[in-house]
C-alpha positions in Angstrom: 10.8 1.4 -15.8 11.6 -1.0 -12.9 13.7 0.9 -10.7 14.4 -0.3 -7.7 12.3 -3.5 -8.0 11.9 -6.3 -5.6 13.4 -8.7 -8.4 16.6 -7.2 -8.9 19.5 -8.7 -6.9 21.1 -5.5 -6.2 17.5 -4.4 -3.8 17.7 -5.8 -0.2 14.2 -7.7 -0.6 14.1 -7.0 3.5 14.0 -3.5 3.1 11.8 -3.6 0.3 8.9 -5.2 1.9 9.4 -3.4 4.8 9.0 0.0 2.4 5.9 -1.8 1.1 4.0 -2.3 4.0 4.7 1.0 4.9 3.2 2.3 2.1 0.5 -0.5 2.1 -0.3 0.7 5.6 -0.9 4.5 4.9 -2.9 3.5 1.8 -5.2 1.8 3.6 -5.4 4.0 6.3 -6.2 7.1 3.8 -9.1 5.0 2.3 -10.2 3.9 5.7 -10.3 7.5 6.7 -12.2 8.9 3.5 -14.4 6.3 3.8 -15.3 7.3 7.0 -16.0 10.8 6.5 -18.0 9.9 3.6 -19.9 7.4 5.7 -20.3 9.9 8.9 -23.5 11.1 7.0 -25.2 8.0 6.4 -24.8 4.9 7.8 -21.3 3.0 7.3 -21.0 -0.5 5.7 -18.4 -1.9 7.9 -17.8 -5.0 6.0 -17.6 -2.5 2.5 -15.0 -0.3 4.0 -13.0 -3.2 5.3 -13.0 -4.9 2.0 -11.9 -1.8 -0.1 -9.1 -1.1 2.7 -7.9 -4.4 2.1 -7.8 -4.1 -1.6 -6.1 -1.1 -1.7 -3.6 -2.5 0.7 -3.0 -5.0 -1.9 -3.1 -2.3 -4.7 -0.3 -0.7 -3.5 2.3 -3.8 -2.4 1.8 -4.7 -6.4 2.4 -0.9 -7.4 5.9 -1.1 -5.4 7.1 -3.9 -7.5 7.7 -1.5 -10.3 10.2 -0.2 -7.6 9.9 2.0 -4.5 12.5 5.4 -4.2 13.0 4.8 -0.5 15.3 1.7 -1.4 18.3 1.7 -2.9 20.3 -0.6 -4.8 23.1 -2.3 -2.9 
C-alpha cells in the first residue's frame, strides 16, 4: 500500500519532495487552467481560483505520501 513512501528509510526523502512538487506543480497548474476556461465566459473569481489551486497543490503532496513511482528505493 505504501510503496515508495516518504517514511521509509530506504526512499531518498530529497528526491521525494522533489517528485512531489513536481506533481504538486502540474496539479495546480491543470486546475488553474480549467478554471480559467471555465471562467473565460463569465467573469473569473481570482481569489476562488487561487484558493482551489492551492488546495489541490496540497491535495496532491498528501496523495504522494502513499508513495510516488518516480522514486525508488535505495
Amino acid at each position: 500500500m505504501f510503496k515508495n513512501t516518504v517514511f521509509k528509510a530506504s526512499v531518498d526523502t530529497k528526491q521525494w519532495f522533489k517528485a512531489a512538487g513536481i506533481r504538486a506543480v502540474k496539479t495546480m497548474a491543470q486546475v488553474a487552467g480549467s478554471m480559467l476556461v471555465i471562467g473565460a465566459f463569465n467573469e473569473t473569481a481570482w481569489s476562488i481560483m487561487l484558493q482551489t489551486t492551492l488546495v489541490a497543490g496540497l491535495a496532491s503532496v498528501l496523495t504522494s505520501i502513499a508513495g510516488i513511482p518516480e522514486v525508488g528505493e535505495k
